[in-house]
N, C-alpha and C positions, 0 to 999 in steps of 0.2 A: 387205654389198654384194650389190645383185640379181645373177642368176645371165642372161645375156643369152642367149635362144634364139630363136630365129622356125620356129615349128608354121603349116605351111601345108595346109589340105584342100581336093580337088577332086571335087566333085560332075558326074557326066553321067547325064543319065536316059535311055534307049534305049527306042522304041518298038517295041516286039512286035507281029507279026502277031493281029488280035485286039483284044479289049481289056488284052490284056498287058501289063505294061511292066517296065524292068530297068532299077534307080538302082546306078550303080555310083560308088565313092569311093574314093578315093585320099588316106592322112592320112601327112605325113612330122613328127615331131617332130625338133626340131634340125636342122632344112633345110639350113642353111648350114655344118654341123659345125662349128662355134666351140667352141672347147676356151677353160674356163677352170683354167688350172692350177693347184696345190694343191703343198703338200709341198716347197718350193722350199729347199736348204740354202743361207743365206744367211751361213753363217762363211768367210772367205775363207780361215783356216789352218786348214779342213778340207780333207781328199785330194778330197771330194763337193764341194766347191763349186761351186755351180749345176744339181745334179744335182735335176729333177723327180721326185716320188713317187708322184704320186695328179692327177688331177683334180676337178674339182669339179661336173658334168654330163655326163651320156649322152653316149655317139654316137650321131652319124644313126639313126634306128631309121623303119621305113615300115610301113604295114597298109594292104592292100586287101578291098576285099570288093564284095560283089554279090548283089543280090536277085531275084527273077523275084513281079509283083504279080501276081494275077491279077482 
């Protein structure tokens, strides 16, 4: 079964004095932090019953950066 995330990137390029310019970016993978769970103890005459172990995809993680062209 797919693993559901939404990676969203945002681009703005910024005009420098000059013929300079500056592309800055913004990338979030797992935007919406949706956890899919893993490791689920599903015997009901165990003491753990219902008890999560693991996931199955990242959290929210983000990277920016930024260039100067010239």
């Amino acid at each position: 079964m797919p693993t559901r995330m939404l990676d969203i990137s945002f681009v703005k390029r910024v005009e420098l004095p000059g013929r300079a310019r500056m592309p800055f970016h913004v990338e979030l993978y797992n935007a919406t932090n949706f956890n899919w769970f893993t490791g689920i103890n599903m015997d009901p005459r165990n003491a753990e019953f219902g008890k999560v172990t693991n996931t199955r995809n990242l959290p929210r993680h983000w990277q920016s950066g930024a260039t100067i062209v010239f």
